[in-house]
C-alpha positions in Angstrom: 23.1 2.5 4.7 25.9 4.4 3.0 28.1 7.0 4.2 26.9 10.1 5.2 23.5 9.1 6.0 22.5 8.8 1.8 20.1 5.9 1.1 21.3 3.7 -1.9 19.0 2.0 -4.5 19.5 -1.2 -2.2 18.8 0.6 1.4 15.6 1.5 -0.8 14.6 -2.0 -2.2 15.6 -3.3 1.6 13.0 -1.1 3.1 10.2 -2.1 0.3 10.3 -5.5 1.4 10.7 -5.5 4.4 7.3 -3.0 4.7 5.7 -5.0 2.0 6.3 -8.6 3.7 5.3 -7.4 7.3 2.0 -6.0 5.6 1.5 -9.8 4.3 1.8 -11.0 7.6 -0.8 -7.9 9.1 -3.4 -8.1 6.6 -5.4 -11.0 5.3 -6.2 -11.5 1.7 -8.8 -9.3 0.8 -7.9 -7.0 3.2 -6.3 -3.3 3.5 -6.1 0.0 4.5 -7.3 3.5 3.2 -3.9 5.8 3.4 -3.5 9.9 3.1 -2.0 10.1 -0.6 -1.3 14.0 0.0 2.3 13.5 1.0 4.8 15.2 -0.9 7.4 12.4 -1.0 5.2 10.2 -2.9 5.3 11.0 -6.5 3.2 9.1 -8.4 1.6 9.7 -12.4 -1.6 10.5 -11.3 -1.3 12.0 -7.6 -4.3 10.9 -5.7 -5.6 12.2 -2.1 -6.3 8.8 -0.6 -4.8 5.4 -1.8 -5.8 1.8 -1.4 -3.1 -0.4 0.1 -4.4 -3.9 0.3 -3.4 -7.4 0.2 -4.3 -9.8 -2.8 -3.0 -13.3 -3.6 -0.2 -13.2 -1.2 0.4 -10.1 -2.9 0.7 -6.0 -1.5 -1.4 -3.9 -4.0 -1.6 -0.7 -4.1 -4.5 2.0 -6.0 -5.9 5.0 -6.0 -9.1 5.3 -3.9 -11.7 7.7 -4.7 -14.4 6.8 -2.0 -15.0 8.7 1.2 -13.5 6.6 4.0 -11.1 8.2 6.0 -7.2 7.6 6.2 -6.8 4.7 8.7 -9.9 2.9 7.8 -9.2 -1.2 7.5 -11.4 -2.5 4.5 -12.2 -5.8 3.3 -12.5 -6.2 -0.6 -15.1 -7.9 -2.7 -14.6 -9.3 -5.5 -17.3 -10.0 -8.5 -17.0 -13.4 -8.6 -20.5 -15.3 -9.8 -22.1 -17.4 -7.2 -24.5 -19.8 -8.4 
């Protein structure tokens, strides 16, 4: 961190993936959580109640959720794939 407590760009980043890659290692693919939106730190371009945090192709996603599970709520995804 720098001086006087501020966060730099880089403390930011740091903290992204280090969140981001210990999700990986939590969730399984297909898999995520439902988490409170309504937090005034997160500014995002369309400001959502309840977002989708979820793991896809070694990947950590993250959309809005419209549904009516509740904050905390582990979910597995499906996908539409065509099974003969």
């Amino acid at each position: 961190m720098t001086e006087q407590n501020e966060l730099s760009n880089q403390d930011l980043t740091n903290a992204v993936l280090i969140f981001s890659t210990a999700l990986s290692e939590i969730l399984q693919d297909k898999q995520g959580i439902i988490i409170n939106g309504k937090d005034e730190r997160i500014k995002l371009p369309e400001p959502s109640d309840l977002l989708l945090v979820f793991k896809m192709d070694d990947t950590i996603q993250i959309q809005k959720y419209d549904g009516d599970l509740q904050p905390g709520t582990v979910v597995n995804l499906k996908t539409n794939e065509n099974q003969d």
